[in-house]
C-alpha positions as CSV (number, residue, x, y, z in Angstrom):
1,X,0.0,0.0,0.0
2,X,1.4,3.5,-1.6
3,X,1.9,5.1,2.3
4,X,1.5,8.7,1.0
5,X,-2.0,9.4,1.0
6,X,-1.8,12.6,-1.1
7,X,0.0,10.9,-3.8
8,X,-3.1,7.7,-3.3
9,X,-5.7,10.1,-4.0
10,X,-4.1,11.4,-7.0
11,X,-3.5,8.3,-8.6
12,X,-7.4,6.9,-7.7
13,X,-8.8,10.1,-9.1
14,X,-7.3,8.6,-12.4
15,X,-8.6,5.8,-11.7
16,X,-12.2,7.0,-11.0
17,X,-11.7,8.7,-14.4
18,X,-10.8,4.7,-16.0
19,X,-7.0,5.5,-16.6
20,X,-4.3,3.3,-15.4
21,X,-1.8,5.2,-12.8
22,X,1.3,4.8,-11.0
23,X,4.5,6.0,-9.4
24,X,6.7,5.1,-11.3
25,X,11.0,5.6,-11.6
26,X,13.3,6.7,-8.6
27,X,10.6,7.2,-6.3
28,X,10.3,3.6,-6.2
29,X,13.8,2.6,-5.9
30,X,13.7,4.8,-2.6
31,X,11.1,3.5,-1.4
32,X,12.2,-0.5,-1.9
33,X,15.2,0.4,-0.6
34,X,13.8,2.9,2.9
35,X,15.2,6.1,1.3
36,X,13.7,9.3,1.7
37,X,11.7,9.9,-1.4
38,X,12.0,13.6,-3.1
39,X,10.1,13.8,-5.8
40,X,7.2,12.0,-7.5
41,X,6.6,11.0,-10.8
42,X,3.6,9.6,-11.9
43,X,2.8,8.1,-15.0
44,X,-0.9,6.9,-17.4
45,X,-2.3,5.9,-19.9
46,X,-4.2,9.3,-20.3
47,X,-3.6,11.3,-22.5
48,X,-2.4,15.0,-21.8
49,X,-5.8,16.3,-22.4
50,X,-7.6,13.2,-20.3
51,X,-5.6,14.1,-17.2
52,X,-6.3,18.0,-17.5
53,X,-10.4,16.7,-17.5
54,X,-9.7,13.8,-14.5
55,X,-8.5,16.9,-12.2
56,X,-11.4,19.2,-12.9
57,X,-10.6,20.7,-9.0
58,X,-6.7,20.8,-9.7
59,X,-4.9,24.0,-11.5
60,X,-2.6,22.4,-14.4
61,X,0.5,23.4,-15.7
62,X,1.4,22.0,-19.1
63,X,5.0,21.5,-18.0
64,X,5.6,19.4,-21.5
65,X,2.8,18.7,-23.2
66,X,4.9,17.5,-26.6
67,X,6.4,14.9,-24.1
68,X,3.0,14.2,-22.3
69,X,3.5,16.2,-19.2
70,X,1.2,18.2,-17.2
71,X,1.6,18.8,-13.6
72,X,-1.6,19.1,-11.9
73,X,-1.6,21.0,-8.1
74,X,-3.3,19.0,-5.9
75,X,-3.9,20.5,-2.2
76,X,-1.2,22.7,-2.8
77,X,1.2,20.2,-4.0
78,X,2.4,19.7,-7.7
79,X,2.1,16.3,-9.2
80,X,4.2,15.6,-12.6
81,X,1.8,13.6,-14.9
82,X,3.3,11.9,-17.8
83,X,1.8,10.0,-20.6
84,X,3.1,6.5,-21.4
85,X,5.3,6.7,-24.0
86,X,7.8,5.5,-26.6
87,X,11.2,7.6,-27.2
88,X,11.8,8.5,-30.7
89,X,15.6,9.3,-32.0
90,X,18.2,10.7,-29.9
91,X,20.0,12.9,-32.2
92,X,21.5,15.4,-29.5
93,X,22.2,12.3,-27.1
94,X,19.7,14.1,-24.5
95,X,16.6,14.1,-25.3
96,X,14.0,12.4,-27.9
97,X,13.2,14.1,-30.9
98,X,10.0,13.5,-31.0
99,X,7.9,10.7,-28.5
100,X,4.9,8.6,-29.4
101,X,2.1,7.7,-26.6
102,X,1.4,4.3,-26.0
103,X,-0.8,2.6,-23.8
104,X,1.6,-0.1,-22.3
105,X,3.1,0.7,-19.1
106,X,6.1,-1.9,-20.4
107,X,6.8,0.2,-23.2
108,X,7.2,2.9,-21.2
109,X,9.3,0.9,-18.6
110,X,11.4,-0.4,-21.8
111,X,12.6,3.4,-22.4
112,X,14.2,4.3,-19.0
113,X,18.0,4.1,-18.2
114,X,18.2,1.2,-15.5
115,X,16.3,-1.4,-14.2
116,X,16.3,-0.1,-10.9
117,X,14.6,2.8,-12.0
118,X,12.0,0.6,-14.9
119,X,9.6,-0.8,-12.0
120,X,6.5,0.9,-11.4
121,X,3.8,1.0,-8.8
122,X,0.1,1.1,-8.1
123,X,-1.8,3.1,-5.3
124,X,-2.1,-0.7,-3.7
125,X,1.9,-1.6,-3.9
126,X,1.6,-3.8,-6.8
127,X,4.2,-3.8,-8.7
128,X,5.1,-3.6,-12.5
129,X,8.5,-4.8,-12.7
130,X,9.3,-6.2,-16.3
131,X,13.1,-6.2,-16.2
132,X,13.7,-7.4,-12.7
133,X,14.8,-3.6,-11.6
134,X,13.5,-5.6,-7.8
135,X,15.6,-8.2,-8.4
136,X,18.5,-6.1,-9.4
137,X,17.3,-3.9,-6.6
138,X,17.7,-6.9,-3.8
139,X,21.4,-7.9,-5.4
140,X,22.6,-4.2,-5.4
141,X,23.3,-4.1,-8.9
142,X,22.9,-1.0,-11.4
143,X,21.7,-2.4,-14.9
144,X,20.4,-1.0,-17.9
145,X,17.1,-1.7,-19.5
146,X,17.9,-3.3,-22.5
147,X,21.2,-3.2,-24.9
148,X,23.6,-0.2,-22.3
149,X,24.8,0.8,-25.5
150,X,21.7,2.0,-26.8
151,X,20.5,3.1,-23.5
152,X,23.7,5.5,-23.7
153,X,23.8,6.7,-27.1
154,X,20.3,7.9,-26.1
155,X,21.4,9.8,-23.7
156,X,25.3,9.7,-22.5
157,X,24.7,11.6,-19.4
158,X,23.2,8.1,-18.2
159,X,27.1,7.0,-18.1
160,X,27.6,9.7,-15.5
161,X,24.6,8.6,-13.6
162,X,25.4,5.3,-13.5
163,X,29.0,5.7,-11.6
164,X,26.8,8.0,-9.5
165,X,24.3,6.0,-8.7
166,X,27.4,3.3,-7.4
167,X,28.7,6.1,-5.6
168,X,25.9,6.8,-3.7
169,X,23.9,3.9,-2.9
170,X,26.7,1.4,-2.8
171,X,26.1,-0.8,-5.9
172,X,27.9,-2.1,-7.9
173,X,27.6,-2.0,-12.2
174,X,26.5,-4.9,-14.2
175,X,29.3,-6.4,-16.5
176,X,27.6,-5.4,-19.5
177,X,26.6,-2.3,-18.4
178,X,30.3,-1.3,-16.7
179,X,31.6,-2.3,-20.1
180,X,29.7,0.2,-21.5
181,X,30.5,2.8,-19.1
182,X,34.1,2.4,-19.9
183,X,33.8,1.8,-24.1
184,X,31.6,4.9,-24.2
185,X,33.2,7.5,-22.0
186,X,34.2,10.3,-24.5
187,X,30.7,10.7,-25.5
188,X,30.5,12.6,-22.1
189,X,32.3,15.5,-24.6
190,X,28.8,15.8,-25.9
191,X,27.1,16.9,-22.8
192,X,26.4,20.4,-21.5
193,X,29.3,20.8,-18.7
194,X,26.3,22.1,-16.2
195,X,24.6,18.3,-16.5
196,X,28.0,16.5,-15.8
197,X,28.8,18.8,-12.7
198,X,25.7,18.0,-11.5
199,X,26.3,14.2,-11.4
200,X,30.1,14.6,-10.3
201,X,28.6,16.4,-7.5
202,X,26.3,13.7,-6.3
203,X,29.0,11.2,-7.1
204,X,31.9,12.6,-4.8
205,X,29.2,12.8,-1.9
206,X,28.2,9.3,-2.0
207,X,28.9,6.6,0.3
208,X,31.3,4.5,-1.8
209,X,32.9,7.5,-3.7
210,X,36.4,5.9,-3.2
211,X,35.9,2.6,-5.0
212,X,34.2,4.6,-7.5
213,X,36.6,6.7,-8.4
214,X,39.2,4.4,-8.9
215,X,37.6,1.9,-11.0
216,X,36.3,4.3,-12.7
217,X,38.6,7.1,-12.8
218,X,38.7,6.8,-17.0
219,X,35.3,8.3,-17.0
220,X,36.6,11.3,-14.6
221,X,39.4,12.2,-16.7
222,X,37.1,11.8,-19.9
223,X,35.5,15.0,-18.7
224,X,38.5,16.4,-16.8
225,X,41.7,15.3,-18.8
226,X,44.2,17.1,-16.5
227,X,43.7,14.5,-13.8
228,X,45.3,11.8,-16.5
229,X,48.8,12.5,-15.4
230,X,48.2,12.0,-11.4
231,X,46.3,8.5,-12.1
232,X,49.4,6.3,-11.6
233,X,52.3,9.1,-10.7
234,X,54.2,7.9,-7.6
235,X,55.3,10.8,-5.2
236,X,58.6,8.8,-4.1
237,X,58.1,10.7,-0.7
238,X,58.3,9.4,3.2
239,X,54.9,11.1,3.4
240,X,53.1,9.5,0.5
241,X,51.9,5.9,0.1
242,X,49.7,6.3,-2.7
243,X,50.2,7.6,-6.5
244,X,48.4,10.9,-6.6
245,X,45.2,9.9,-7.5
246,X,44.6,7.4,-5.1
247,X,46.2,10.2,-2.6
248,X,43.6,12.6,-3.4
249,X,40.4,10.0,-4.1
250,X,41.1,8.6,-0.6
251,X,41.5,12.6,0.5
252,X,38.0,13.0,-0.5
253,X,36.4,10.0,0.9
254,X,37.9,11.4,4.4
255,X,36.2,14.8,4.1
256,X,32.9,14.9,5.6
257,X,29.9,13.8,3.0
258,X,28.2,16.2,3.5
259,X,30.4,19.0,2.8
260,X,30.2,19.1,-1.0
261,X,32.6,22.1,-1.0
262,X,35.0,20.3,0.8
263,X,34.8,16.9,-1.0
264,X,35.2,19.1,-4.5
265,X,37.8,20.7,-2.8
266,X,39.7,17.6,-2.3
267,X,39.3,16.1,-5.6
268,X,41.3,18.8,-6.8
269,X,43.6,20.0,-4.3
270,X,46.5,18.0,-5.9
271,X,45.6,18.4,-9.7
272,X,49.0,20.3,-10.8
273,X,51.3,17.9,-8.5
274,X,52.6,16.0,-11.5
275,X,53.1,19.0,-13.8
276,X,55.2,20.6,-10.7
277,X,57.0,17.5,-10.0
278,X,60.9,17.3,-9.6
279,X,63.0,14.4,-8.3
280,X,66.5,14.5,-6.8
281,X,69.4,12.6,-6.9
282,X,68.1,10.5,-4.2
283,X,64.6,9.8,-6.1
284,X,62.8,11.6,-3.8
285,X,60.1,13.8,-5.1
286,X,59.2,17.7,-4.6
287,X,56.2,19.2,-4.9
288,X,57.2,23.1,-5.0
289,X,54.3,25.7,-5.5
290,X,51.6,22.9,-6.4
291,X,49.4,24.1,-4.1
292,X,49.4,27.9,-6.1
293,X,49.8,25.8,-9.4
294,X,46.3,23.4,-8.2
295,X,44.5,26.5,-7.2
296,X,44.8,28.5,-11.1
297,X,44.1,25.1,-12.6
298,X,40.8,24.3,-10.6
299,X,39.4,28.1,-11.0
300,X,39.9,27.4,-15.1
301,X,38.0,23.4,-14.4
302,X,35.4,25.1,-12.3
303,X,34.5,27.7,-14.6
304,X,34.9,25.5,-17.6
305,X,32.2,23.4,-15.5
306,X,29.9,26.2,-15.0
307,X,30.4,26.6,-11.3
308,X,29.0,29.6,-9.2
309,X,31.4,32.1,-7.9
310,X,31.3,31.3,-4.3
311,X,32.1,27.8,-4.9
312,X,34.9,28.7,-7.2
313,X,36.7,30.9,-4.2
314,X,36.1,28.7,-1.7
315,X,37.8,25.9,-3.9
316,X,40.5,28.1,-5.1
317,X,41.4,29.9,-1.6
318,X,41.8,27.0,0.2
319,X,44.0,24.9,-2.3
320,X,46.3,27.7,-2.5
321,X,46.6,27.4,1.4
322,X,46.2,23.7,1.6
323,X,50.1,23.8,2.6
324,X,50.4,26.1,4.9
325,X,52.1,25.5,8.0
326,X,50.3,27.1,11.0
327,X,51.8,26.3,14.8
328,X,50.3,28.5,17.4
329,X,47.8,30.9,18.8
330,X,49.5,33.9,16.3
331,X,49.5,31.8,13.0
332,X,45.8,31.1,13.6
333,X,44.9,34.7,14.2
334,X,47.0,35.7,11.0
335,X,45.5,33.0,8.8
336,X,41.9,34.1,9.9
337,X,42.5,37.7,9.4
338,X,43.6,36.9,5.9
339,X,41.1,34.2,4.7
340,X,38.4,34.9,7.6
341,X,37.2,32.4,10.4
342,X,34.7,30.2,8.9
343,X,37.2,29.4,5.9
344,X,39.9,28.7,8.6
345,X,38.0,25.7,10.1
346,X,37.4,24.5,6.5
347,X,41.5,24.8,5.9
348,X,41.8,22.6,8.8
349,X,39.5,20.0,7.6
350,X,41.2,19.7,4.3
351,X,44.5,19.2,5.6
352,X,43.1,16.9,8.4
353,X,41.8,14.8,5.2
354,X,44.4,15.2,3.4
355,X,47.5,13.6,6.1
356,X,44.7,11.3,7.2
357,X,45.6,9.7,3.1
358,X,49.3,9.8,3.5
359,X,51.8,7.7,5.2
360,X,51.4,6.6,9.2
361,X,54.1,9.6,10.1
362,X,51.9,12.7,9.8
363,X,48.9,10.8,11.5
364,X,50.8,12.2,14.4
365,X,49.5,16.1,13.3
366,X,46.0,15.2,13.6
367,X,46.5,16.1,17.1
368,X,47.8,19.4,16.7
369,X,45.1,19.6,14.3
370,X,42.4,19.5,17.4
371,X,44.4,21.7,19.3
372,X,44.8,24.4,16.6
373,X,40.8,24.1,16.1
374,X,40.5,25.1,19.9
375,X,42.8,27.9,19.8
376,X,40.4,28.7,16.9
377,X,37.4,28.7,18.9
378,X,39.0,30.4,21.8
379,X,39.9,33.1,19.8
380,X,36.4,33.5,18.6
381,X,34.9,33.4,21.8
382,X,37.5,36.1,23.3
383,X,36.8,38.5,20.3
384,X,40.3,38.8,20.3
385,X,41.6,41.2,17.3
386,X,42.6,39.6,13.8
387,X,41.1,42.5,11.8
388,X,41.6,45.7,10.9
389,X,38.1,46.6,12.0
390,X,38.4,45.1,14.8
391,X,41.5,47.7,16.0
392,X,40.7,49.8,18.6
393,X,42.2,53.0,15.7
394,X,40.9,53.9,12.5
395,X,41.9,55.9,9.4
396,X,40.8,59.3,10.9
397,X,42.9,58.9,14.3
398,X,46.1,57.8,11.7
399,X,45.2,61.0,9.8
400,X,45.5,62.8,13.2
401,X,49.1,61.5,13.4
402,X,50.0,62.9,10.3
403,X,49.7,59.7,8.3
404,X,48.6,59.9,4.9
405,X,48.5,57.5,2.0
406,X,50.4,54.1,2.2
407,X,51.9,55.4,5.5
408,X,48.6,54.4,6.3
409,X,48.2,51.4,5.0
410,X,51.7,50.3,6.3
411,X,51.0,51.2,9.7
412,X,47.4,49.5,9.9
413,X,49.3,46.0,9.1
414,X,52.2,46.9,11.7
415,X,49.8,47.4,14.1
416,X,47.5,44.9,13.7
417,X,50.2,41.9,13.4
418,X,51.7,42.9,16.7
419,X,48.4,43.2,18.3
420,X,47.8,39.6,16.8
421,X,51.5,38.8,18.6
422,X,50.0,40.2,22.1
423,X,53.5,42.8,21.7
424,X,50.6,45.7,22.1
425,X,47.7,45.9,23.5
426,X,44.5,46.8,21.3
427,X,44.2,50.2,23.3
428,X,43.7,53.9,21.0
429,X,46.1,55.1,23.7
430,X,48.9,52.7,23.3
431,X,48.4,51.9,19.9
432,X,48.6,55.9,19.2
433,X,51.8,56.1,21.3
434,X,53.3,53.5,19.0
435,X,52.4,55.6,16.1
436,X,53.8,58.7,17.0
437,X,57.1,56.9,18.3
438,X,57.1,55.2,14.6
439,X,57.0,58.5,12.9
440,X,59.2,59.8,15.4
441,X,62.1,57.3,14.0
């Protein structure tokens, strides 16, 4: 029995009207498997204009009537109604050019990308499951309906969503189907950058992100070729066990899930490391400016991917940090007055995650790593001073000193850093005496 009443009611009200009706795709899967369901997708054998007349009470929205969609608002809720249908060419390997309705729910079932998500479901929990998507379902196994090389010339996105779909819910590809994934990677070139980034997103925040990447780490470079050269490159370092891109998958799968920013941030925070590799007599490798190097390469991925602004700094700002060294109370107070507080904790958390993927001898910093986050914390909760603003002086009482111009400037950051060293106290009085003795010299 369909548990959520609201979405019962629509589907009997097209069955008062003598239309079949069920949920029908991902909202099934989630609901086999105890997920939280978000959205709702219903699908009958009415035609578009049939279920406009079945919700005589409802407002409708033709959302895609050429494709046989209507959302109906039911109750306040919107309800995307689709058609049965049959999937005509795929000339732009995204979406149908033209569809034909049908009135068998197992041709409709026949066009969608995997099994899992090819079962529909009445308002009693009956099941229409022609591909065994249940089966496939029980045995955690990601299939396509049909021939997965027709499934993905349809639409090649569905390669993306496939390693996605193992990332997050655990399972793994079908033989057939992983062959596929693998055989048919560059027509991922075809897509609109903003569709992959979505599914790259949802990938490096699922569960099993790690495996994923690695076995399929082909398909990653397919869309971002400058992670070719780490796949494979040994560091030849005391602090490295891992090539670079097993360093940096297993640097992601440490970072919280449910940080997105952080997780993105990981998967690139060692991108330029093999173009800014050099190896000594001894073999040993060096890594000089890779961090600076990885921060201009990922701001030219991330806007090639379409990514917002915010997202882009964040990304960038912290890679270029990701090496700092930072030791006591001061070095805290300097970083946050130049990248602010919040982004502070998130610098920690990166390079938490990233010595929790090297060797066993910098496990030992994670515990300076909790100790710096305190001093962090403290620092907050003192409101002690690590900004200009915060100074107990401002640009008029430095202009009442005779200051002017970069002598300004100049004596803002002297005075700041050695209130941030605790060598003056933030006082006007004593921080004015300092300026008049520095002019005085």
């Amino acid at each position: 029995m369909l548990n959520d009443i609201n979405t019962a009611a629509v589907l009997e009200q097209l069955e008062n009207a003598g239309y079949e009706a069920y949920i029908v795709g991902g909202c099934v899967r989630d609901m086999l498997l105890g997920r939280e369901i978000h959205d709702t997708d219903i699908t009958t054998n009415a035609l578009p204009e049939q279920i406009i007349a079945a919700f005589p009470d409802c407002k409708n929205i033709p959302t895609g009537i050429k494709h046989g969609t209507v959302t109906i608002i039911k109750n306040h809720i919107p309800y995307e109604i689709t058609t049965y249908r049959i999937d005509g060419e795929y000339t732009d390997s995204r979406r149908p050019d033209s569809v034909e309705f049908t009135a068998d729910i197992t041709d409709d079932l026949s066009r969608r990308d995997f099994t899992m998500n090819a079962i529909a479901m009445d308002r009693h929990g009956a099941l229409v499951d022609a591909f065994g998507g249940k089966n496939d379902i029980e045995n955690q196994l990601i299939r396509c309906v049909g021939d997965p090389e027709q499934r993905f010339t349809e639409d090649a996105l569905r390669i993306m969503r496939a390693i996605r779909f193992s990332s997050q819910l655990g399972f793994a590809i079908e033989e057939k189907t992983a062959a596929a994934v693998h055989s048919m990677k560059d027509r991922l070139k075809n897509i609109s950058r903003e569709r992959v980034r979505d599914e790259l997103d949802k990938l490096l925040c699922g569960k099993n992100c790690l495996s994923v990447l690695m076995e399929y780490s082909d398909v990653i470079t397919a869309i971002i070729p400058e992670f070719q050269a780490s796949i494979g490159f040994e560091q030849h370092s005391p602090y490295h066990v891992f090539d670079v891109w097993e360093h940096t998958v297993r640097a992601v799968a440490n970072a919280s899930a449910d940080n997105l920013n952080l997780r993105r941030t990981m998967l690139f925070h060692d991108i330029a490391k093999p173009y800014c590799a050099d190896f000594d007599e001894t073999g040993r490798g060096h890594f000089k400016h890779h961090n600076t190097v990885s921060a201009e390469m990922t701001e030219k991925i991330m806007k090639d991917l379409r990514y917002d602004n915010d997202s882009i700094k964040y990304a960038v700002t912290l890679i270029a940090r990701h090496d700092d060294k930072f030791f006591n109370r001061y070095d805290v107070k300097k970083i946050m007055s130049e990248i602010g507080d919040e982004l502070f904790f998130e610098l920690v958390e990166i390079k938490k995650c990233d010595n929790s993927s090297k060797s066993d001898i910098v496990l030992e910093e994670l515990k300076d790593f909790e100790k710096l986050i305190a001093i962090g914390h403290e620092i907050i909760e003192n409101d002690e001073c690590r900004s200009l603003k915060q100074l107990a002086v401002n640009g008029t009482d430095l202009k009442s000193a005779g200051l002017s111009g970069k002598e300004i400037g100049d004596a803002f950051s002297k005075i700041l850093d050695l209130v941030m060293k605790e060598k003056l106290p933030n006082e006007k009085a004593a921080l004015m005496e300092y300026v008049q003795q520095r002019r005085q010299k």
